[in-house]
C-alpha positions as CSV (number, residue, x, y, z in Angstrom):
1,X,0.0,0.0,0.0
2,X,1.4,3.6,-1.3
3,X,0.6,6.6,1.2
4,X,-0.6,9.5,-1.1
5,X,1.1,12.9,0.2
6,X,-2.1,15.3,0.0
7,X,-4.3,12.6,-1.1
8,X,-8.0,13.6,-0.3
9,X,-12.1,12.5,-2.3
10,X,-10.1,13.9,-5.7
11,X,-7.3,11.2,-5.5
12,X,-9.9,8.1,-6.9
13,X,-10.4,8.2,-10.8
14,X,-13.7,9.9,-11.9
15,X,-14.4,12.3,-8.8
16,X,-14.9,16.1,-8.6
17,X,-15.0,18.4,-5.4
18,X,-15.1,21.7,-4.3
19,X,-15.6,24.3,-1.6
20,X,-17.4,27.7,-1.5
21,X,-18.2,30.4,0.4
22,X,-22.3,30.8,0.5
23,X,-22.3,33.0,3.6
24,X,-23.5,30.5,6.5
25,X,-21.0,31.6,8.3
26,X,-19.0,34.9,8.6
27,X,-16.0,34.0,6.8
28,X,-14.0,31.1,4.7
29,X,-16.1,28.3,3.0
30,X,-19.1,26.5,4.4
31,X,-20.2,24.6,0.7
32,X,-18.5,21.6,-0.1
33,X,-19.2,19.0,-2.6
34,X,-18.3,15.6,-4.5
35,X,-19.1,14.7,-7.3
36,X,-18.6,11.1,-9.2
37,X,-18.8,11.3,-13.0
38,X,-20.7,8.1,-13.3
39,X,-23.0,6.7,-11.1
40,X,-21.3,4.7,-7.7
41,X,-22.0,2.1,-5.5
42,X,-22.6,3.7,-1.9
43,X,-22.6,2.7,1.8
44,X,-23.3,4.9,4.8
45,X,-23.4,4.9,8.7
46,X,-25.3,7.5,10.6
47,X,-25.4,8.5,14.1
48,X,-27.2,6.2,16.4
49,X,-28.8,9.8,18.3
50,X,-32.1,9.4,18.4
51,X,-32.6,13.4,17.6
52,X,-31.6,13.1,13.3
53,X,-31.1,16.3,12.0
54,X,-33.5,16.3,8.5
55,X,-30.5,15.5,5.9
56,X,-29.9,12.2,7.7
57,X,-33.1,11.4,7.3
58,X,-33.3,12.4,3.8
59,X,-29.9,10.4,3.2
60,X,-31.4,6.8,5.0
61,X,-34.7,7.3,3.0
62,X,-32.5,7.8,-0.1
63,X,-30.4,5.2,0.5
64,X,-32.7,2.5,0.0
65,X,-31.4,2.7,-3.8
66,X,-27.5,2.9,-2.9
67,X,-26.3,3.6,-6.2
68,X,-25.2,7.7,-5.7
69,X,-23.8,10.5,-7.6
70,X,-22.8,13.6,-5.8
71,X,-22.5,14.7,-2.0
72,X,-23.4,18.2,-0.7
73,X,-22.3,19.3,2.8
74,X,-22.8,22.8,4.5
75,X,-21.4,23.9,7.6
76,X,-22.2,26.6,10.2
77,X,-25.6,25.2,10.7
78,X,-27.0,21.5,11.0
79,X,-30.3,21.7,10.3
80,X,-31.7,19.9,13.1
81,X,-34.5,20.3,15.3
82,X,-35.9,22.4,12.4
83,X,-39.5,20.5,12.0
84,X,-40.6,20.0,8.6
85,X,-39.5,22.8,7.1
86,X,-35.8,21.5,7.7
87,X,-37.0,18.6,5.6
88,X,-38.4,20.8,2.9
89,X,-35.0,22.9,2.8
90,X,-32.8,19.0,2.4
91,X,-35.8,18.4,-0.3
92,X,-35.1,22.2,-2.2
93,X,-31.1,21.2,-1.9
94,X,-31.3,18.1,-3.5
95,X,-33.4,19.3,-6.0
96,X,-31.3,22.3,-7.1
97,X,-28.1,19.9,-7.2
98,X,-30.1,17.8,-9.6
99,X,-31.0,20.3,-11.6
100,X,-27.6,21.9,-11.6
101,X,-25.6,18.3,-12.2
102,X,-28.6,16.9,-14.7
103,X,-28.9,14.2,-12.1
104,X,-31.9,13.0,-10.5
105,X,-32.3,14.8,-6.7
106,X,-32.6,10.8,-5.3
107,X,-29.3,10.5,-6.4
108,X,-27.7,13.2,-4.3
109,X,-27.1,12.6,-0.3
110,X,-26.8,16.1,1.9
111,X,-25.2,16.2,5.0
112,X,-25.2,19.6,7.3
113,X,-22.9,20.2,10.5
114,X,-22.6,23.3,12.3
115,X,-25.2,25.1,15.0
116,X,-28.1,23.0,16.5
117,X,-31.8,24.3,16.2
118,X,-31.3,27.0,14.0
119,X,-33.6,27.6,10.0
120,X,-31.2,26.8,7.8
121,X,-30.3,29.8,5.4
122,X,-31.3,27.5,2.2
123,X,-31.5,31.1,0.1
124,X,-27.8,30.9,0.5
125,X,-27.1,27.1,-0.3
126,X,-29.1,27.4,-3.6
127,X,-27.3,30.4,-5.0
128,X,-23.8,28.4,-3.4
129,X,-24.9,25.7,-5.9
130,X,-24.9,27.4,-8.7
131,X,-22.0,28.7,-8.2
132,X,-20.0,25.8,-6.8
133,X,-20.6,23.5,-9.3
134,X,-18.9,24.9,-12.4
135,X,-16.0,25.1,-10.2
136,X,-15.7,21.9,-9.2
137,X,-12.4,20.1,-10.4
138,X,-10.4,16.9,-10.3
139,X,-6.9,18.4,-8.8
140,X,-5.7,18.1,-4.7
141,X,-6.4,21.8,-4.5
142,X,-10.1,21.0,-5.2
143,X,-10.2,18.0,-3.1
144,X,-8.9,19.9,0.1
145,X,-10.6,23.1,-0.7
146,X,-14.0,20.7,0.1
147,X,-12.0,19.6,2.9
148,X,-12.1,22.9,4.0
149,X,-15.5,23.9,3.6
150,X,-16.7,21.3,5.7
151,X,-14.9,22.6,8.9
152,X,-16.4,23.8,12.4
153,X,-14.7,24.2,15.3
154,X,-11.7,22.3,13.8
155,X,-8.2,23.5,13.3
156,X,-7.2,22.0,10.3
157,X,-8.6,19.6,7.8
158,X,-8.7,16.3,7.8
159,X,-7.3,14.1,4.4
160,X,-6.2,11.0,3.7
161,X,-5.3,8.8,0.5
162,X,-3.8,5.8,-1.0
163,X,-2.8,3.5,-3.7
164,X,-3.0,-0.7,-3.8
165,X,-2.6,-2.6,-6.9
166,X,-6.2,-5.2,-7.5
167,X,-5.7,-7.6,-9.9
168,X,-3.0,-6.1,-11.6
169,X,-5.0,-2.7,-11.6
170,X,-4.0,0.7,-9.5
171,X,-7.1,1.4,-7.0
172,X,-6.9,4.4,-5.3
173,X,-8.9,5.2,-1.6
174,X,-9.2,8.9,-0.7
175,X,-11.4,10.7,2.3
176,X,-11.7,13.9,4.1
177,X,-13.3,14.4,7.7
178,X,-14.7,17.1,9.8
179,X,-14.8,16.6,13.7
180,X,-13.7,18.1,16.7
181,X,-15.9,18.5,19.5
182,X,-19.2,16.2,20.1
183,X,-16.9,13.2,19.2
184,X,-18.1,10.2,21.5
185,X,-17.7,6.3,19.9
186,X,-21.5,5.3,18.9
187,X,-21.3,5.6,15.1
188,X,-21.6,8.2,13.8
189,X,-20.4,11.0,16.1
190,X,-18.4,13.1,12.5
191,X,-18.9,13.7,8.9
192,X,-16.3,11.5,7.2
193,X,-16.2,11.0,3.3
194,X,-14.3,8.6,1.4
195,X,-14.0,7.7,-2.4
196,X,-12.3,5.3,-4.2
197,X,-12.3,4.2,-8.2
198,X,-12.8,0.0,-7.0
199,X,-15.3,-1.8,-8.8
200,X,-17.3,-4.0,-5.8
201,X,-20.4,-5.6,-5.1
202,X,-22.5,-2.8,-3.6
203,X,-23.6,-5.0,-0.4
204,X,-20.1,-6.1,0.2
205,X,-18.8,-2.1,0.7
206,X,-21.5,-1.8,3.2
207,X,-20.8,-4.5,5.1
208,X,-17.1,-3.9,5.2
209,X,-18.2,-0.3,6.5
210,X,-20.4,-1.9,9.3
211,X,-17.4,-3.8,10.5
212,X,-15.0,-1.3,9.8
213,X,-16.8,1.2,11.8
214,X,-16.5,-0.8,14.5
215,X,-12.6,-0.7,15.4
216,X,-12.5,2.9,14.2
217,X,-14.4,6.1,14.3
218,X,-16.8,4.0,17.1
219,X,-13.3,3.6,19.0
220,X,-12.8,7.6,19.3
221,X,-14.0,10.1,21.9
222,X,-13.4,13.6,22.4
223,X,-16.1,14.4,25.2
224,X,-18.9,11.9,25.1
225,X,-21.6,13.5,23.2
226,X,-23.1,11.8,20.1
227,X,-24.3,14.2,17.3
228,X,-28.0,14.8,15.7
229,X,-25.9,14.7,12.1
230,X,-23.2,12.8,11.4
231,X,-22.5,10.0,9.4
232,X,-20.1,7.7,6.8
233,X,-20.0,7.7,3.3
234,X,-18.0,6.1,1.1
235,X,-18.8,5.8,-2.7
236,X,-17.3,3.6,-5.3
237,X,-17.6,4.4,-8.8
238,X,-15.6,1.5,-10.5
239,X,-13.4,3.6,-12.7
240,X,-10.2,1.7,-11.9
241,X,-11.4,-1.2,-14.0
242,X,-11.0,-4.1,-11.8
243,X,-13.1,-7.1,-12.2
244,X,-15.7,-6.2,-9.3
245,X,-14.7,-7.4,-5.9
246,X,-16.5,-10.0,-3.8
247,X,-15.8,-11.2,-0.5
248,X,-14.0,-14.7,-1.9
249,X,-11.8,-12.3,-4.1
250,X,-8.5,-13.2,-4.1
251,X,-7.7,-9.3,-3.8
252,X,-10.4,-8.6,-1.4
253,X,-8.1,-8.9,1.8
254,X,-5.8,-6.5,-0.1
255,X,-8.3,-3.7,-0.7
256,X,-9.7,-4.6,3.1
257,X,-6.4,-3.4,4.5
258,X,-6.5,-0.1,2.6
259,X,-9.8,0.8,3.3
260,X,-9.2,0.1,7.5
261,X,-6.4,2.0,7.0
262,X,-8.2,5.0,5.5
263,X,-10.6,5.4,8.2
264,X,-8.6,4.6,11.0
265,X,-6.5,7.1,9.6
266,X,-9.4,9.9,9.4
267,X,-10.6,8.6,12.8
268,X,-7.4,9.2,14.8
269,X,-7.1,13.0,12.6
270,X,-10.4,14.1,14.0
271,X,-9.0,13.4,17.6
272,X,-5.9,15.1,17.2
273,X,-8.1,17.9,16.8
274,X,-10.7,17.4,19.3
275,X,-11.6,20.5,20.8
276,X,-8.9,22.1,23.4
277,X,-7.2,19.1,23.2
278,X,-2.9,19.0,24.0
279,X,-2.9,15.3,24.2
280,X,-3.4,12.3,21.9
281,X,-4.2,9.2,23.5
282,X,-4.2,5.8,23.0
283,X,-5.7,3.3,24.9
284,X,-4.9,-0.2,24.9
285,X,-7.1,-3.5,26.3
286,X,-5.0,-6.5,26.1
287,X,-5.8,-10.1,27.1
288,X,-9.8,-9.9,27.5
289,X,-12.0,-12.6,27.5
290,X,-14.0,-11.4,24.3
291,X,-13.2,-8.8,21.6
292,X,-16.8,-6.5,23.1
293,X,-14.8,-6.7,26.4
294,X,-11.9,-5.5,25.1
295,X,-13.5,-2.8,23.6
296,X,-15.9,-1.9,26.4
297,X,-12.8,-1.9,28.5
298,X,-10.8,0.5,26.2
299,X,-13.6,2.8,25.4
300,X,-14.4,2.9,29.2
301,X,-10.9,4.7,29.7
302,X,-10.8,6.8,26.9
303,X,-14.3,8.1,27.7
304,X,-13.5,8.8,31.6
305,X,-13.1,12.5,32.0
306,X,-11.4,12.0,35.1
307,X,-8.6,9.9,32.9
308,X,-8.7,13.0,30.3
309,X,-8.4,15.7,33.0
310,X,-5.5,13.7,34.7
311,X,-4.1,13.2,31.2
312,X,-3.7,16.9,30.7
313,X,-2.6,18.2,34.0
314,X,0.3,15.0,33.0
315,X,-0.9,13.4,36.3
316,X,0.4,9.7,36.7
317,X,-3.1,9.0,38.9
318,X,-3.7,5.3,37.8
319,X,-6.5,4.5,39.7
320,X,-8.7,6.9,37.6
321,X,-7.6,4.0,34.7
322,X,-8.2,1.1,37.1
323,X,-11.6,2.7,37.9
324,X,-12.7,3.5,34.5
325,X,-11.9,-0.4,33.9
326,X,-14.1,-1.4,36.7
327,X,-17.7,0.2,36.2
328,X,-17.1,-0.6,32.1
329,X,-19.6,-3.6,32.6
330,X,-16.8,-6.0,31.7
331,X,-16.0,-8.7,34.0
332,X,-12.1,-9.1,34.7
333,X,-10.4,-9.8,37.7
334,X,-8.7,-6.7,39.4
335,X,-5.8,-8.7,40.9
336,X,-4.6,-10.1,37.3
337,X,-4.6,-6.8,35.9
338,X,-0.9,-4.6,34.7
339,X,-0.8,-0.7,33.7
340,X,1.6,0.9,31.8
341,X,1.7,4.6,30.9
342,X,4.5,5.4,28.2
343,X,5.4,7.9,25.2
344,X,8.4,7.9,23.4
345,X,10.2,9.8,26.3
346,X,10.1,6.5,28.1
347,X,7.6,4.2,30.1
348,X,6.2,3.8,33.5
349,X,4.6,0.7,35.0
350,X,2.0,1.5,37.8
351,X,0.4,-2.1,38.5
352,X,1.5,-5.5,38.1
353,X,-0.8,-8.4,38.0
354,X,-3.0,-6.3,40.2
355,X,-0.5,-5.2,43.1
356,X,0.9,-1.1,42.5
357,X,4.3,-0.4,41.6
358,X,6.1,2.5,43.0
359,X,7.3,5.0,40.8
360,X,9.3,8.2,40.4
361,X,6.7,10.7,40.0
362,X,9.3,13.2,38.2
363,X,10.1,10.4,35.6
364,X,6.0,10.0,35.2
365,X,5.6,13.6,34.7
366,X,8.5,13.1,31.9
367,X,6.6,10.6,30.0
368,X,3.5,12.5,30.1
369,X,4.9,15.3,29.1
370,X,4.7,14.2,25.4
371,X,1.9,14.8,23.1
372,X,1.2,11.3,22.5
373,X,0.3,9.1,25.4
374,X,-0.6,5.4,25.5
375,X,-2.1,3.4,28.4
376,X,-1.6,-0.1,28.2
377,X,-3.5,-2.7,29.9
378,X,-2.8,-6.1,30.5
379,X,-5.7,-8.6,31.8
380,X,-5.5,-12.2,32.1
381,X,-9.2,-13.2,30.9
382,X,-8.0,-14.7,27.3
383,X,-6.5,-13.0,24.0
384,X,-8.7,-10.9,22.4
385,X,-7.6,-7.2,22.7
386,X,-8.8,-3.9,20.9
387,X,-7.5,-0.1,21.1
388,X,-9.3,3.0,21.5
389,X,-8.2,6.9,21.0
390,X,-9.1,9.9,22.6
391,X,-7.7,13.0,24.0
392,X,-7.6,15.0,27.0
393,X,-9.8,17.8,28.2
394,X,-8.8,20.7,29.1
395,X,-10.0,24.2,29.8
396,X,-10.1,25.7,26.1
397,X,-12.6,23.0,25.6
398,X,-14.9,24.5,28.2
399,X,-13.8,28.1,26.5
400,X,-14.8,26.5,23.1
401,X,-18.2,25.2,24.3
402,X,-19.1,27.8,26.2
403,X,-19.1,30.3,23.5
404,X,-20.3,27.9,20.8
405,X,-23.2,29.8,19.5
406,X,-21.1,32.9,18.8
């Protein structure tokens, strides 16, 4: 596999993007777009919230034909909690892109992040159409321009691409991301979009996204709080010209590896940015009974704000880890359990096979020092294991969220 420098949704054979400025928001872009020449198979995940903001409904009632041509995203307002007339702005967007492209509006998915609760300035989008779509190109600068439109709260975009050879035939993977604050692992809680010019069975891309999700943008967590908006999508146009790929493919587990790679890649981005954030971490379950232990376990950590706060303030407190490991829901025994805190400054163990291990607290405060940390656990239940990120909180994230709105 061949790491794209810049790759982004342009990389892939066949697809158009773009970014605009419509006026949703005081400054920069806020349109975005993708565009596939030809039709593509699609997949999708969207957020488990009960509260869906209107274009995720629109996008699951659409999806019931997942054949799809062209993604529009806004940001600066999500259109949810708008009633029906949030429904009948997703409805008037759809339509205009159709009209625009010469594509039916069933073929186009919307997707909105930005301000909860708010009418959605649709006047704007529909003029941003017309004026986005003659602009939309095939080069990196197009790709990351979308990239950028589809921004919030977050500091920089979020790309990824790469190359794998199918069958003697170059497929390329590319995606962008949005997400930095309301990040919490219970699919989906981010916009994430990823293309890529593979020919494959349409019901084998969705299930490799169900199980992909699964070990990577449901393994994140910047605060806990799953979004009214956010979803998956991935769309395959079949431009590259391989014979189309089944599970029993010879080059399935090939193209498998790439597209993990892509969204674990676009997962861990999005919490490198979460909101405030100074620290990356990475949690580490080891030795669990079953693979939903082992993620229950992990998750449990990565989600515990008192981990997060000790995290920041580079506090060596291990018994927040221990605790966070205990009211998971898991079963484990506490006495067979090890803990390790480490960066590449170094690495300190705090508990062997359930029985603490003094430390140098200076050394500690070394190690977390560094902007990566990884907490390791150790249990003695079995072998299945899993890994989580997150990141830690700090008081910019209350700064952030408390002037939100404005």
């Amino acid at each position: 596999m061949k790491i794209i420098k810049n790759g982004c949704v342009t990389t892939p054979i066949g697809f158009k993007a773009g970014g605009f400025g419509c006026g949703i928001k005081k400054e920069g872009l806020d349109l975005g777009m993708i565009y596939s020449e030809i039709p593509a198979a699609t997949a999708i995940m969207a957020t488990t919230n009960i509260v869906k903001a209107a274009p995720i409904l629109w996008c699951k009632e659409v999806m019931k034909n997942p054949v799809k041509q062209t993604v529009i995203v806004n940001s600066g307002n999500a259109n949810a909690c708008t009633g029906e007339q949030g429904m009948t702005d997703v409805l008037a967007t759809a339509k205009k892109v159709g009209e625009v492209l010469g594509i039916e509006p069933e073929s186009v998915l919307v997707a909105s992040t930005g301000v909860i609760g708010l009418p959605l300035p649709v006047g704007k989008i529909l003029s941003g159409i017309e004026s986005l779509v003659p602009i939309l190109g095939f080069s990196e600068e197009d790709g990351l321009s979308a990239a950028t439109a589809i921004l919030t709260t977050d500091t920089m975009i979020k790309t990824v691409g790469v190359e794998i050879e199918i069958q003697g035939v170059t497929v390329k993977i590319g995606g962008m991301a949005k997400g930095s604050g309301m990040i919490h692992p219970n699919m989906a809680t981010m916009l994430s979009f990823v293309t890529t010019d593979v020919a494959i069975e349409v019901d084998v891309l969705q299930d490799l996204l169900n199980e992909t999700t699964i070990d990577s943008y449901n393994m994140i967590s910047v605060d806990g709080d799953t979004s009214t908006n956010d979803m998956v999508t991935v769309m395959a146009n079949g431009m590259a010209g391989n014979i189309k790929l089944k599970k029993n493919a010879p080059d399935f587990e090939i193209f498998k590896e790439a597209f993990i790679y892509v969204h674990k890649s676009l997962a861990k981005q999005i919490i490198r940015d979460g909101e405030g954030a100074t620290k990356f971490l990475e949690v580490n379950v080891r030795g669990a009974k079953t693979k939903e232990d082992a993620r229950t376990l992990a998750k449990s950590v990565v989600t515990s704000s008192l981990v997060k706060t000790a995290m920041f303030g580079e506090d060596a407190n291990w018994g927040r880890v221990l605790c966070a490991l205990g009211y998971s829901g898991a079963i484990f025994d506490p006495l067979k359990v090890s803990l390790v805190f480490s960066s590449q400054i170094g690495m300190i163990t705090l508990l062997n096979d359930g029985f603490p291990i003094a430390f140098d607290e200076a050394e500690a405060k070394k190690v977390l020092s560094e902007t990566d940390i990884i907490i390791t656990v150790e249990l003695q239940e079995g072998y299945e294991k899993a890994v989580a990120w997150g990141c830690d909180l700090s008081y910019d994230y209350v700064k952030i969220n408390g002037d939100y709105r404005s």
